[in-house]
Every structure is written in C-alpha cells, then in structure tokens.
LUMKOLGU-521412 format. One record per atom (N, C-alpha, C, O): residue number from 1; residue in one letter; atom name; x negated, y negated, z. Coordinates in steps of 0.1 Angstrom, whole numbers, m for minus. Example, Ala and Ser with C-alpha at 12.3 -4.5 7.8 and 13.67 -1.06 7.14 Angstrom:
BEGIN
   pos   code   site       u       v       w
     1      A      N    m132      57      78
     1      A     CA    m123      45      78
     1      A      C    m132      33      78
     1      A      O    m142      33      85
     2      S      N    m128      22      71
     2      S     CA    m137      11      71
     2      S      C    m129       0      79
     2      S      O    m134     m11      80
// end
This chain:
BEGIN
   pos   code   site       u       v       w
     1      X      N     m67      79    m220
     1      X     CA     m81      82    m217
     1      X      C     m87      71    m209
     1      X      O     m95      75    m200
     2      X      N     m86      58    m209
     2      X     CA     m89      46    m204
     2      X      C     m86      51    m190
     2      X      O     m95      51    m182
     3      X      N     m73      55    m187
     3      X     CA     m66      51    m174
     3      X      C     m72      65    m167
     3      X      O     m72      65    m155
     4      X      N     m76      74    m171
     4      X     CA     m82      84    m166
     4      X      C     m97      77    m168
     4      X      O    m103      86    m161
     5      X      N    m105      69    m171
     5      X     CA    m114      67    m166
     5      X      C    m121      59    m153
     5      X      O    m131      59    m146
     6      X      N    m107      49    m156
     6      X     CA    m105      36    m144
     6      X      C    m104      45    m133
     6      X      O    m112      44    m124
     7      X      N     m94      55    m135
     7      X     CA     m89      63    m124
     7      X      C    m102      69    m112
     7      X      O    m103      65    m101
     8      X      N    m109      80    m117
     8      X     CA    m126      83    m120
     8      X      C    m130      76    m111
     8      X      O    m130      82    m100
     9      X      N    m134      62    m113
     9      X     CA    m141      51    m110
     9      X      C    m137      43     m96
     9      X      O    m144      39     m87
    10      X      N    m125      43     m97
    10      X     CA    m119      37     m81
    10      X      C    m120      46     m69
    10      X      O    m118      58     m70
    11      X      N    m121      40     m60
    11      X     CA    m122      39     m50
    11      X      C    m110      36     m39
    11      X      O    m107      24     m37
    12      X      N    m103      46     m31
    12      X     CA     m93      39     m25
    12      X      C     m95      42     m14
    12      X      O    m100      52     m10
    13      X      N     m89      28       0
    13      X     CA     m94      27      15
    13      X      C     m76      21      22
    13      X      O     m67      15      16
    14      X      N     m77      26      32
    14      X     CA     m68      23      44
    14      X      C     m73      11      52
    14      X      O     m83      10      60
    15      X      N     m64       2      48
    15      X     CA     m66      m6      61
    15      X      C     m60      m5      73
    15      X      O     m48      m8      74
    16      X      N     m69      m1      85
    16      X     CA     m65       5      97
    16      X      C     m61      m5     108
    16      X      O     m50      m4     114
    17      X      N     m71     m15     110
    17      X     CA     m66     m27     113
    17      X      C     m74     m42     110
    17      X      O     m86     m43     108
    18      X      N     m67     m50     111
    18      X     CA     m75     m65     105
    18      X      C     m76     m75     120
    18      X      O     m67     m80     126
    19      X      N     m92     m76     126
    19      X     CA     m93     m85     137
    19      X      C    m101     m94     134
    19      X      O    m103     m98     123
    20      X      N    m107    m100     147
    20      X     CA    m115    m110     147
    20      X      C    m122    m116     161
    20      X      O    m114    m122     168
    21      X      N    m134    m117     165
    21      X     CA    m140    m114     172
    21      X      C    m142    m126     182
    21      X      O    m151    m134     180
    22      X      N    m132    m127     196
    22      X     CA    m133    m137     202
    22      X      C    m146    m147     200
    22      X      O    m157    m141     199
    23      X      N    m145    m162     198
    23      X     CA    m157    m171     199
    23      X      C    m168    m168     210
    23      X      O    m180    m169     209
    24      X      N    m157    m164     223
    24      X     CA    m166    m166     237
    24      X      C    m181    m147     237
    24      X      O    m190    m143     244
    25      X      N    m174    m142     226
    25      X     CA    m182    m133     225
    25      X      C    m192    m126     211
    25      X      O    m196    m115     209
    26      X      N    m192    m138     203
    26      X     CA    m202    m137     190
    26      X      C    m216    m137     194
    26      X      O    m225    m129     191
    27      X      N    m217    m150     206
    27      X     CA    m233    m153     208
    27      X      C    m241    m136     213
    27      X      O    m253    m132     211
    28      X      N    m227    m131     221
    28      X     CA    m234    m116     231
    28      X      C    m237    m105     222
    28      X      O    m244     m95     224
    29      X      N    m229    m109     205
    29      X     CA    m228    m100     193
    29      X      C    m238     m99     184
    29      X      O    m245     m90     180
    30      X      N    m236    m113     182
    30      X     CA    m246    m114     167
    30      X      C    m262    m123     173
    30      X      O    m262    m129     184
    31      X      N    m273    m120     163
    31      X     CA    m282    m129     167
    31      X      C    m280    m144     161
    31      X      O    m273    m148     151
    32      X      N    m287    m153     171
    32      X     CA    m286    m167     169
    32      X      C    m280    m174     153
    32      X      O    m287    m171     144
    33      X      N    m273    m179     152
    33      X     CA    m274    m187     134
    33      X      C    m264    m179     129
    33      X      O    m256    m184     122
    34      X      N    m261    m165     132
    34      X     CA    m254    m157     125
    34      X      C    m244    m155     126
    34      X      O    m241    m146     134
    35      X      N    m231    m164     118
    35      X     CA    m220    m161     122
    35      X      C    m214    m150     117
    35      X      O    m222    m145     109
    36      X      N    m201    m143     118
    36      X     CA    m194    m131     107
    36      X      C    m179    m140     106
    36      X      O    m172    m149     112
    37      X      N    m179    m132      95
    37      X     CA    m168    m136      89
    37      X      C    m154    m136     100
    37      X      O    m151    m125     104
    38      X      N    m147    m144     103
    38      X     CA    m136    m152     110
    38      X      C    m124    m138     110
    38      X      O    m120    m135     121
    39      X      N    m121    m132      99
    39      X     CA    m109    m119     101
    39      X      C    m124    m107      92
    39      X      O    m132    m107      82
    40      X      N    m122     m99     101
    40      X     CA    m132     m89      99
    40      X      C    m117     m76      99
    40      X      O    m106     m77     105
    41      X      N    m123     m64      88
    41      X     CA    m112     m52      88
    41      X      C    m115     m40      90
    41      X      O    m122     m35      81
    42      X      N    m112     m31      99
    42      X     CA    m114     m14      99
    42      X      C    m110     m10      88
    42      X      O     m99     m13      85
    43      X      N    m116      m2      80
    43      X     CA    m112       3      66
    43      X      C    m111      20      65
    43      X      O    m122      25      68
    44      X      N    m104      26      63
    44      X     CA    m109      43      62
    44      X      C    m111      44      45
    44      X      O    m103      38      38
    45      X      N    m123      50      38
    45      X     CA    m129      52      27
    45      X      C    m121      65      27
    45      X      O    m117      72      37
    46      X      N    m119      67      13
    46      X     CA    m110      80       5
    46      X      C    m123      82      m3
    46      X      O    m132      73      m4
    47      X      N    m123      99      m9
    47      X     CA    m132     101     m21
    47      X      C    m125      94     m35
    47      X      O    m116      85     m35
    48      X      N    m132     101     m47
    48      X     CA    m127      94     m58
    48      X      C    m115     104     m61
    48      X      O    m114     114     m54
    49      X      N    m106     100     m71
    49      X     CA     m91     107     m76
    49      X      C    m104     123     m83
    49      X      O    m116     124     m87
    50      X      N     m95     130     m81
    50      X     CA    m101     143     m86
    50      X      C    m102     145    m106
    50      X      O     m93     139    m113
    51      X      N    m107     149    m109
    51      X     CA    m109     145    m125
    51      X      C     m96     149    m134
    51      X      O     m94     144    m145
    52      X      N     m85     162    m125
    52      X     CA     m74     169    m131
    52      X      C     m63     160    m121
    52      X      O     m67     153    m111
    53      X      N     m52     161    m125
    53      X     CA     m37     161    m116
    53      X      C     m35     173    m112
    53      X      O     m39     182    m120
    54      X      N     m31     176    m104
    54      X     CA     m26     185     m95
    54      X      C     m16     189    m105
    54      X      O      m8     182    m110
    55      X      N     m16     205    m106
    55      X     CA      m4     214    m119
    55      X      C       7     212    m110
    55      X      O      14     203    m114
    56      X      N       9     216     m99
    56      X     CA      25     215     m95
    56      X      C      32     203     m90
    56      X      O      44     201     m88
    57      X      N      18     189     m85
    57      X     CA      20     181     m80
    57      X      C      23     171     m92
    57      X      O      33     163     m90
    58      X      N      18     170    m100
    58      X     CA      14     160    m109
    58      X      C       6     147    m104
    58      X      O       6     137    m110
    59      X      N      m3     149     m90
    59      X     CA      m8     138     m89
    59      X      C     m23     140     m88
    59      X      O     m29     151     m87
    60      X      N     m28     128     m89
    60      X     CA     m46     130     m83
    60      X      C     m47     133     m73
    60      X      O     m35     135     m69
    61      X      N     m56     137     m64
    61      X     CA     m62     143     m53
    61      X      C     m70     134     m44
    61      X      O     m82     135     m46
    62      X      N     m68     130     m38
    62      X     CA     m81     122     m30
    62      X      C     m84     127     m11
    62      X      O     m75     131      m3
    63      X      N     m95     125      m9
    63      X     CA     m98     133       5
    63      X      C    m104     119      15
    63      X      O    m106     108      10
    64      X      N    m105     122      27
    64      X     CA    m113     114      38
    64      X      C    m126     113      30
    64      X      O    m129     123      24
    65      X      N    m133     104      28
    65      X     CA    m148     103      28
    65      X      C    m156      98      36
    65      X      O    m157      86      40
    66      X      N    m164     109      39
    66      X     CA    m174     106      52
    66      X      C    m189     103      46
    66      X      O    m194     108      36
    67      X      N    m193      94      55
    67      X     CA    m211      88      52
    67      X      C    m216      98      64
    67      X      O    m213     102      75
    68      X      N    m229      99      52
    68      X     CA    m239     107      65
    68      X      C    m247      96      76
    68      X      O    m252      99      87
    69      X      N    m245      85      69
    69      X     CA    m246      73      89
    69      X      C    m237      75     100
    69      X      O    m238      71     111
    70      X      N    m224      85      93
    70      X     CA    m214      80     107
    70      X      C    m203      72     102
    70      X      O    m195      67     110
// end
C-alpha cells in the first residue's frame, strides 16, 4: 500500500537534452545581474502512474503531460 502511494505521487520526465547557453549570448538573454544556471535541461513531463496496473499489462500507465502555458 505504501508503494502504491509513492507511486500516486511521482512524477516522471524525459530528459530530452542537457545544454548550456554560450557566455557571448546570456547578456542578449537574460536581464542585467541575472545569471542561469551553467547546464540547463529540456525535460518532457509524464502524467501521474494511473491508480490500477494495467490487467494484461501488469504495469502503470503514464501519458505526455501538457500545461495550459504551452
């Protein structure tokens, strides 16, 4: 029951790719003072595991999750 609640609760993402944003083009990026973090990551968001396993699959279920920002 624990591991079906953890399950519930998580959250799972793709890392699509991991970059980092030439120096000679932060100033054109960010405003003044504001640096970002040195390795920045494209992530794809999954929904949560579905509450059942799948009868013939035996597994959770998880889908693309989309924000309504985009």
């Amino acid at each position: 029951m624990l591991l079906l609640t953890f399950l519930l609760e998580m959250h799972i993402g793709q890392i699509r790719v991991i970059f980092s944003i030439p120096e000679s083009q932060i100033k054109a990026l960010f405003s003044l003072g504001h640096v970002p973090p040195h390795h920045l990551a494209y992530v794809e968001w999954f929904s949560h595991f579905s509450a059942h396993p799948d009868p013939n699959l035996k597994m959770y279920k998880v889908s693309h999750s989309f924000a309504n920002e985009g």
